[in-house]
Gaussian input, Z-matrix of N, CA and C with variables (Angstrom, degrees):
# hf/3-21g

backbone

0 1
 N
 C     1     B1
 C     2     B2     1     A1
 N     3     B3     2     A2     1     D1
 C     4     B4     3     A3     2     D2
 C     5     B5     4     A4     3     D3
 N     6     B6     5     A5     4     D4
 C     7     B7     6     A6     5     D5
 C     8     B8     7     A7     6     D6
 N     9     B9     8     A8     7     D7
 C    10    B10     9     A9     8     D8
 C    11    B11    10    A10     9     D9
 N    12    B12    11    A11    10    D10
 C    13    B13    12    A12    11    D11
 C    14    B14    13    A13    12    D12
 N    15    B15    14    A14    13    D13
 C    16    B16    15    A15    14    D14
 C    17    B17    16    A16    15    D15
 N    18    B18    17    A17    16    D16
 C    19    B19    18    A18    17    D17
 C    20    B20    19    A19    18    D18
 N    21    B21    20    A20    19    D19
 C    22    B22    21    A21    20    D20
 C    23    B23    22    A22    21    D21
 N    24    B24    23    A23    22    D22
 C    25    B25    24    A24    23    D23
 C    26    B26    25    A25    24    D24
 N    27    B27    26    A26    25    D25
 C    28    B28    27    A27    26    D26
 C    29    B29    28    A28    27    D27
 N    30    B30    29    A29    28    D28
 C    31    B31    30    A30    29    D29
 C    32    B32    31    A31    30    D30
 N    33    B33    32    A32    31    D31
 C    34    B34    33    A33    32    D32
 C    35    B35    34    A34    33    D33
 N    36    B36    35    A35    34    D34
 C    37    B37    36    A36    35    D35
 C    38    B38    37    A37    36    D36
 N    39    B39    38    A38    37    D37
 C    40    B40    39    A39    38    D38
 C    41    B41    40    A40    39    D39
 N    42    B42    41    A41    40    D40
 C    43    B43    42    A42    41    D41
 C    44    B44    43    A43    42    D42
 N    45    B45    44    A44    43    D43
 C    46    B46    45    A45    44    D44
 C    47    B47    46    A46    45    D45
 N    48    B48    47    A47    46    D46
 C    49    B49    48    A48    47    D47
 C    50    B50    49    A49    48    D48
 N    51    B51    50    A50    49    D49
 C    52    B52    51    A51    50    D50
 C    53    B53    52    A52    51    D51
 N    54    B54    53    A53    52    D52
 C    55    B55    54    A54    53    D53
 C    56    B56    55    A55    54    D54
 N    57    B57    56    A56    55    D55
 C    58    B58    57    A57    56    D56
 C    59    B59    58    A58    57    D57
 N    60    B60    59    A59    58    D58
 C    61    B61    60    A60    59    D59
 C    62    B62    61    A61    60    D60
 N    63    B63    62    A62    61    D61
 C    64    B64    63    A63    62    D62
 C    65    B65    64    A64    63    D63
 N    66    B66    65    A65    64    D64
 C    67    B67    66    A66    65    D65
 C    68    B68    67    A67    66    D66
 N    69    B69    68    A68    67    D67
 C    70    B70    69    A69    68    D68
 C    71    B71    70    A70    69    D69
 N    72    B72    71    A71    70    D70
 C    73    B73    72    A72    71    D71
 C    74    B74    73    A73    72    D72
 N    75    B75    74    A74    73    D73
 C    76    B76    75    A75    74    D74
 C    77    B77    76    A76    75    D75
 N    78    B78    77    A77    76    D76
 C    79    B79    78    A78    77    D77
 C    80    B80    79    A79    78    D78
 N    81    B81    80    A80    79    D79
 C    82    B82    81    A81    80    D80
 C    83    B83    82    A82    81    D81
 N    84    B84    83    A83    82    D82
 C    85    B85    84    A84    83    D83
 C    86    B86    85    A85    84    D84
 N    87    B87    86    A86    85    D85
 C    88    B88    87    A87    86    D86
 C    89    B89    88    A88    87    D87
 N    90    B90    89    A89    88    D88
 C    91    B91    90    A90    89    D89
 C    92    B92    91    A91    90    D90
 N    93    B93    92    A92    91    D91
 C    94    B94    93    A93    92    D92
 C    95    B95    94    A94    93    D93
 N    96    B96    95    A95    94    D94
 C    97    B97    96    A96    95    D95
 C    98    B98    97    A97    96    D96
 N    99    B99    98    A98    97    D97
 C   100   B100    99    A99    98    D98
 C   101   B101   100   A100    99    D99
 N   102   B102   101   A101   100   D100
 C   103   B103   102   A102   101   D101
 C   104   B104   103   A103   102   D102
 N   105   B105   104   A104   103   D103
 C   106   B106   105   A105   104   D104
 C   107   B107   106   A106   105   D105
 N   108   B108   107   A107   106   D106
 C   109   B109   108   A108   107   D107
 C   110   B110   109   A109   108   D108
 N   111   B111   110   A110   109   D109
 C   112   B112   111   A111   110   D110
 C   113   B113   112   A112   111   D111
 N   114   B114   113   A113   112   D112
 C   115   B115   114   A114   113   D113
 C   116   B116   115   A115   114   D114
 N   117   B117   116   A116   115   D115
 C   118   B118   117   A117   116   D116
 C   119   B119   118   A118   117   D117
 N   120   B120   119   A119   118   D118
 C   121   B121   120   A120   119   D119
 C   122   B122   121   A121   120   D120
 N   123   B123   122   A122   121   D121
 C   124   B124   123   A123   122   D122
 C   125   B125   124   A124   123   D123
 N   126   B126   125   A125   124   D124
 C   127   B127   126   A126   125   D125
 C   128   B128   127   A127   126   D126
 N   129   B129   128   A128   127   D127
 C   130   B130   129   A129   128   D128
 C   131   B131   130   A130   129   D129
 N   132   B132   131   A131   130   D130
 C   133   B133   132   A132   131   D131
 C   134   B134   133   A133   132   D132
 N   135   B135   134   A134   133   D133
 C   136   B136   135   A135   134   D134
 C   137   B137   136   A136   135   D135
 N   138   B138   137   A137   136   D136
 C   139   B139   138   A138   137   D137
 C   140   B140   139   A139   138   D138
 N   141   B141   140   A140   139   D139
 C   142   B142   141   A141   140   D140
 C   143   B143   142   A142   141   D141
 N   144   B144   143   A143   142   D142
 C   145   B145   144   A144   143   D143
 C   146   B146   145   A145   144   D144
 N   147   B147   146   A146   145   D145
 C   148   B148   147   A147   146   D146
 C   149   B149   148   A148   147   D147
 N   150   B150   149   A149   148   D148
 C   151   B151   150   A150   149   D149
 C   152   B152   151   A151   150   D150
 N   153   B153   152   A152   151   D151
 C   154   B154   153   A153   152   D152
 C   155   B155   154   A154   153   D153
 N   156   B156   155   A155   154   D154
 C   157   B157   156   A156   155   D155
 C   158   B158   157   A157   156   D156
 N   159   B159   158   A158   157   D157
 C   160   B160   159   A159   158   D158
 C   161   B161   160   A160   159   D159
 N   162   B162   161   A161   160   D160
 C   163   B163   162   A162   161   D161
 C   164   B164   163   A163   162   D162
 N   165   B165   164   A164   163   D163
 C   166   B166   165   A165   164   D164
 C   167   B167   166   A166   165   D165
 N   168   B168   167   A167   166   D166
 C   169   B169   168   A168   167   D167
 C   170   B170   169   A169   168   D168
 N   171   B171   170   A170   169   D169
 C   172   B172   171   A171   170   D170
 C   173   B173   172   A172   171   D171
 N   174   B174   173   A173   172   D172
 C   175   B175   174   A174   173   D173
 C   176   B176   175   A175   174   D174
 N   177   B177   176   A176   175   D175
 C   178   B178   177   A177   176   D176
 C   179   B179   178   A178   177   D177
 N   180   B180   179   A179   178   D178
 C   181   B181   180   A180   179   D179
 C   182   B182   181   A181   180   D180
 N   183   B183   182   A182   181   D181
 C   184   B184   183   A183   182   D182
 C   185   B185   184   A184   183   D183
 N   186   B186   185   A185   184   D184
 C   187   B187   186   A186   185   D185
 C   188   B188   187   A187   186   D186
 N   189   B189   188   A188   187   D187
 C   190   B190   189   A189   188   D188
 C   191   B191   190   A190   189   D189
 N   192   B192   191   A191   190   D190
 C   193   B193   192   A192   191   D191
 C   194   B194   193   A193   192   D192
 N   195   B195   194   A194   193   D193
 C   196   B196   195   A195   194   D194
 C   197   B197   196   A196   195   D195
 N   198   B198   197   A197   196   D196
 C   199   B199   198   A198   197   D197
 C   200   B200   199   A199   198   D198
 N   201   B201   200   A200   199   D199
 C   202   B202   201   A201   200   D200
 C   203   B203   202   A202   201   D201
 N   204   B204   203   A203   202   D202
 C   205   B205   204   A204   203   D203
 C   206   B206   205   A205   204   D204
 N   207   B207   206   A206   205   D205
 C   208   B208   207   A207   206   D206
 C   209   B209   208   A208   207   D207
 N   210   B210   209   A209   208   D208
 C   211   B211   210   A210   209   D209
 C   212   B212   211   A211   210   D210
 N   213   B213   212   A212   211   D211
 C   214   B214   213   A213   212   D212
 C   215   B215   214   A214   213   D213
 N   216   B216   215   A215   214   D214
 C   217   B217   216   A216   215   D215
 C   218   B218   217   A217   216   D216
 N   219   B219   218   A218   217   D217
 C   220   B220   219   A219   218   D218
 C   221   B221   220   A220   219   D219

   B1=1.4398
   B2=1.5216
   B3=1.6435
   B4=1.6270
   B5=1.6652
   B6=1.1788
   B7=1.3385
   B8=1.5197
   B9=1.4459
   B10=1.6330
   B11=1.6868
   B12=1.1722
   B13=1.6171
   B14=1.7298
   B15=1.1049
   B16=1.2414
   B17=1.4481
   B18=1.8285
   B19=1.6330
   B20=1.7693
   B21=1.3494
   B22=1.4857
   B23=1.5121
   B24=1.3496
   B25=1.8261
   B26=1.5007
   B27=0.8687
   B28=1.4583
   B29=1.8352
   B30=1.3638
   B31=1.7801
   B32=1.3508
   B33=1.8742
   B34=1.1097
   B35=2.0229
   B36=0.9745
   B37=1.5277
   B38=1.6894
   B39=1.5392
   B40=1.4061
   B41=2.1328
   B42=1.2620
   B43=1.1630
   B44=1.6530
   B45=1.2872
   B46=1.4675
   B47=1.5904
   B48=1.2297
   B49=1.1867
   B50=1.6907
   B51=1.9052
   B52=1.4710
   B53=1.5347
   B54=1.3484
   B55=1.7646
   B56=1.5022
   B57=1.6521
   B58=1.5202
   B59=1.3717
   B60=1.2006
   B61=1.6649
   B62=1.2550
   B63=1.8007
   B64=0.8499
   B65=1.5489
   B66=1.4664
   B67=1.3186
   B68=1.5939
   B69=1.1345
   B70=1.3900
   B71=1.4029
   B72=1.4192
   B73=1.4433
   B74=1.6885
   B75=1.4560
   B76=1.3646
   B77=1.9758
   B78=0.9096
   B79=1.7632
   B80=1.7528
   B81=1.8140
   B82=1.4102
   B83=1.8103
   B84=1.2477
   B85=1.5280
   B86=1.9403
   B87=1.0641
   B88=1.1472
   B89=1.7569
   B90=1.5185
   B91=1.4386
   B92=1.3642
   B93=1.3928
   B94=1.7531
   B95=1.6057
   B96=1.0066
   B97=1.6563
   B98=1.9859
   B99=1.2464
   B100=1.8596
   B101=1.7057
   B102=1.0608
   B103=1.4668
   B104=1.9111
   B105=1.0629
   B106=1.2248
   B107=1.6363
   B108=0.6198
   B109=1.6843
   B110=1.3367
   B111=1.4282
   B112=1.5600
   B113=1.4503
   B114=2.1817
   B115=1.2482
   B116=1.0547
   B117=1.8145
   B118=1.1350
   B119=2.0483
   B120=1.6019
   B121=1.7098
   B122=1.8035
   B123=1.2311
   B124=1.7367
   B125=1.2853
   B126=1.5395
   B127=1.2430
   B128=1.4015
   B129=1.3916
   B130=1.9102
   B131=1.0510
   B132=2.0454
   B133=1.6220
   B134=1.1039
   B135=1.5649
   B136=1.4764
   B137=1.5544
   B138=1.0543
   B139=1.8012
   B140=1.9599
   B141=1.3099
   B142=1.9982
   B143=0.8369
   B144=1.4127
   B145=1.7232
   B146=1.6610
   B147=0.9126
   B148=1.9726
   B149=1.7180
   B150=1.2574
   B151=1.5534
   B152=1.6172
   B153=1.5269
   B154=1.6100
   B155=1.6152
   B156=1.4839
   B157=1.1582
   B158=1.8454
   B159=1.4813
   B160=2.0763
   B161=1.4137
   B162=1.8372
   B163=1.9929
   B164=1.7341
   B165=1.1443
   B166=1.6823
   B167=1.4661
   B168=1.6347
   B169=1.8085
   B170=0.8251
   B171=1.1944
   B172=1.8218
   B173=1.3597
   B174=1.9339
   B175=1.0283
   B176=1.4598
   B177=0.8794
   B178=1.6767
   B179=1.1668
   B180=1.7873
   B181=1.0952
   B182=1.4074
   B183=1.6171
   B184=1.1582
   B185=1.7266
   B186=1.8254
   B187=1.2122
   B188=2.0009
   B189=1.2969
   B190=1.4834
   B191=1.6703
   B192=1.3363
   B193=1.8407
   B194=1.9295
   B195=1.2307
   B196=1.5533
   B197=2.2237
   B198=1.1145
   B199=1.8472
   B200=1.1113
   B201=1.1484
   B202=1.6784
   B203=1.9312
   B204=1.8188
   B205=1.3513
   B206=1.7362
   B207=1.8201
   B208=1.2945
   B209=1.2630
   B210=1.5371
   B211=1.4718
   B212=1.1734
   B213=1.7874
   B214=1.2536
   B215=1.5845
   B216=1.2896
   B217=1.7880
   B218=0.8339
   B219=1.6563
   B220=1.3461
   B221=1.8184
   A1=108.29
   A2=109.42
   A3=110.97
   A4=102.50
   A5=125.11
   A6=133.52
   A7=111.90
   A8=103.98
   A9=109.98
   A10=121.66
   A11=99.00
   A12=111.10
   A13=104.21
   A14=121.47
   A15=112.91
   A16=138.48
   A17=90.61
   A18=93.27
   A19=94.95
   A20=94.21
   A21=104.84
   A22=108.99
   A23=103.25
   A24=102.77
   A25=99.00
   A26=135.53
   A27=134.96
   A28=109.81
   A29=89.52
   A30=108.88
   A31=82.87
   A32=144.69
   A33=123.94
   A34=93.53
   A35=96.47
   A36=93.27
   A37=119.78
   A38=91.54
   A39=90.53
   A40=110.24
   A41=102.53
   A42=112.93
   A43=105.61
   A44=111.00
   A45=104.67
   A46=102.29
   A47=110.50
   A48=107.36
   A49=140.81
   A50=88.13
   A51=90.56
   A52=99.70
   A53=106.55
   A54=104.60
   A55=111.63
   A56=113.95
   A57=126.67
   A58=113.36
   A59=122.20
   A60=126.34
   A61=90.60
   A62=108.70
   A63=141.59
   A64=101.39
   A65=109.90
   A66=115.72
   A67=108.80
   A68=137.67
   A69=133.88
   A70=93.53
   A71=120.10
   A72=122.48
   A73=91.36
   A74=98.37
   A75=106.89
   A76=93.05
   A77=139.51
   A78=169.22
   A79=104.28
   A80=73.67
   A81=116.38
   A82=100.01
   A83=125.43
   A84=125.26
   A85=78.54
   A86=148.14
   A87=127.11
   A88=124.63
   A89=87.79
   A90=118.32
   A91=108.58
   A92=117.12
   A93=107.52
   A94=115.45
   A95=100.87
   A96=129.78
   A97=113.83
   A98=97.09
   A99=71.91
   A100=106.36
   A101=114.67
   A102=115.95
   A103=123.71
   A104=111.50
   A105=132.62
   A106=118.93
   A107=119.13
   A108=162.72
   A109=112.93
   A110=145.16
   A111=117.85
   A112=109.99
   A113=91.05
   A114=129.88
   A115=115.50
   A116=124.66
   A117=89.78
   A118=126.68
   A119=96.54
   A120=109.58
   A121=81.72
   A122=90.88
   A123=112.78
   A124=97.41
   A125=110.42
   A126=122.08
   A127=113.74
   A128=133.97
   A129=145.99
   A130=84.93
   A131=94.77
   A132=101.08
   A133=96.59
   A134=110.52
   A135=123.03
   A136=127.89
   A137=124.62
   A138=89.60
   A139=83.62
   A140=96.64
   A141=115.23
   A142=103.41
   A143=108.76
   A144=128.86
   A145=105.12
   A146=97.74
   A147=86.41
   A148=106.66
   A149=108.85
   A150=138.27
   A151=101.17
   A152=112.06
   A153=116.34
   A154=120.72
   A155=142.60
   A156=122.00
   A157=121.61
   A158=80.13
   A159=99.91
   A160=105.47
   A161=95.45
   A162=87.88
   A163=118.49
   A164=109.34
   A165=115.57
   A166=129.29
   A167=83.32
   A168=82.94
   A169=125.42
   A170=139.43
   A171=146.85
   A172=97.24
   A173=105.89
   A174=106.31
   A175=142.21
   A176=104.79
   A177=118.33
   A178=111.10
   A179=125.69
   A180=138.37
   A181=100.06
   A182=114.77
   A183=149.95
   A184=92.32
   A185=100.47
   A186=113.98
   A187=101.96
   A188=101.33
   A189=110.34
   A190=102.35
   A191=108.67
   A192=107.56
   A193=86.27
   A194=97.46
   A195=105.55
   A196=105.06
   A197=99.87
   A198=86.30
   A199=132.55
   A200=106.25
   A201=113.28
   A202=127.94
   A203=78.20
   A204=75.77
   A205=143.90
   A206=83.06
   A207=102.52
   A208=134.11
   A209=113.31
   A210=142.18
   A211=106.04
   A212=127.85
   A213=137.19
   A214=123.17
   A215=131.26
   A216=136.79
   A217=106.93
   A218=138.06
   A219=136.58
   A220=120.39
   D1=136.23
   D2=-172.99
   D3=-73.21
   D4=155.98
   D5=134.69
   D6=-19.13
   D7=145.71
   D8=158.19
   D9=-103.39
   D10=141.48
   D11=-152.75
   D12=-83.62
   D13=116.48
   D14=163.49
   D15=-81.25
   D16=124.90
   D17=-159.76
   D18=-148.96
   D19=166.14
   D20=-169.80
   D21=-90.74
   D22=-175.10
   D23=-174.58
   D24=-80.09
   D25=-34.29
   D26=-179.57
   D27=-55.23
   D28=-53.94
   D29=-174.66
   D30=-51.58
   D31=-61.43
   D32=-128.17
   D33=-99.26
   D34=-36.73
   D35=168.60
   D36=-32.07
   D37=-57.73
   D38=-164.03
   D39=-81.18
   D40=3.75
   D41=176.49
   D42=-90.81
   D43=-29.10
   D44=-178.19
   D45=-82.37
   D46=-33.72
   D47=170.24
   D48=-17.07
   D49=-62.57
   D50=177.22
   D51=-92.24
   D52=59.05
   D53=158.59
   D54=-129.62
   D55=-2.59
   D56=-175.97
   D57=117.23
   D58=6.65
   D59=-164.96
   D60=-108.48
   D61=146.23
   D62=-154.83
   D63=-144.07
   D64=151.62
   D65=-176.19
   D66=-84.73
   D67=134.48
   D68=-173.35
   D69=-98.96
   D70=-75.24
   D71=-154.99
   D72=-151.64
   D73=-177.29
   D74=-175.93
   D75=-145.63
   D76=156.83
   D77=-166.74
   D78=170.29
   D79=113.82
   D80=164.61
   D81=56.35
   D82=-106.77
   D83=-155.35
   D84=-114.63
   D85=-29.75
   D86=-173.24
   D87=-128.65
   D88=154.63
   D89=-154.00
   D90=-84.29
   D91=99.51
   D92=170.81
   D93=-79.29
   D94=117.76
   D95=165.96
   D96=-59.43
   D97=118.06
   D98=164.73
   D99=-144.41
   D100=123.92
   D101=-179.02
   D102=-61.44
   D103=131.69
   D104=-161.17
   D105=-55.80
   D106=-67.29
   D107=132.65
   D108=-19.16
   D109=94.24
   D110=160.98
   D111=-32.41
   D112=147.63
   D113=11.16
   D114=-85.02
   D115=14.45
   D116=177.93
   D117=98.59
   D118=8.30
   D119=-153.83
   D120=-55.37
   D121=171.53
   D122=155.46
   D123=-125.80
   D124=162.53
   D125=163.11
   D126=-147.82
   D127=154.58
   D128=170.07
   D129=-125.10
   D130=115.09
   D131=143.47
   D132=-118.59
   D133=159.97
   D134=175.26
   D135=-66.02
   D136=146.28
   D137=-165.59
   D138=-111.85
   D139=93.67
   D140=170.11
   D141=-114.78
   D142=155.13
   D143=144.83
   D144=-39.43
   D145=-44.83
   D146=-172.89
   D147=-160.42
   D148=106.64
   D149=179.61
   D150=-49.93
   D151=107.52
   D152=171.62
   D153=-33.80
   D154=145.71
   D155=-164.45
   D156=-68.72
   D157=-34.02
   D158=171.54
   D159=-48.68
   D160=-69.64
   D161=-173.24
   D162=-56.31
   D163=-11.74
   D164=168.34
   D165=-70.98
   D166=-43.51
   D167=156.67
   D168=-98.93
   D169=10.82
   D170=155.97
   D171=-44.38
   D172=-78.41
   D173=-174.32
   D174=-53.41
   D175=-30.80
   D176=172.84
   D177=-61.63
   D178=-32.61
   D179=-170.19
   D180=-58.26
   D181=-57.80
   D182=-104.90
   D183=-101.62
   D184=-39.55
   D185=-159.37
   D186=-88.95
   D187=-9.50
   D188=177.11
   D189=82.60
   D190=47.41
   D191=-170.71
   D192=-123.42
   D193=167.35
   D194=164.21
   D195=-104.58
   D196=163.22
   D197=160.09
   D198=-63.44
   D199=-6.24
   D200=179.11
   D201=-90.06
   D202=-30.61
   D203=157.77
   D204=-120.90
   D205=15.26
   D206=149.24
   D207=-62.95
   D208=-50.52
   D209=160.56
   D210=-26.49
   D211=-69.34
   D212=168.03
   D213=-46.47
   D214=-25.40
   D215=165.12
   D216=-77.93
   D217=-13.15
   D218=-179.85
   D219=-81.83

């Protein structure tokens, strides 16, 4: 299993991006994500300088990706 890449909320936005996600709204420091396409995912990223390693793999979890091919949208 790769390392997790450290990157900011912006970095990860625009990485979910090219997966169909779209910015819905924003409250306070974070960015709701919502996928285009059923089902339909949501996602909260934090909008930091640099996304804790847990909430990084939440999301990735979350988004149905492995790190590797997160790594690769980056």
């Amino acid at each position: 299993m790769s390392r997790l890449p450290v990157v900011s909320g912006q970095d990860a936005v625009r990485a979910f991006a090219k997966l169909g996600y779209a910015v819905d709204h924003q409250t306070g420091s974070h960015i709701i994500l919502r996928q285009q396409k059923p089902p339909h995912r949501r996602l909260t990223v934090p909008d930091h300088r640099e996304i804790a390693r847990g909430t990084l793999r939440a999301l990735i979890r979350q988004a149905g990706l492995t790190v590797d091919k997160f790594r690769e949208l980056l």
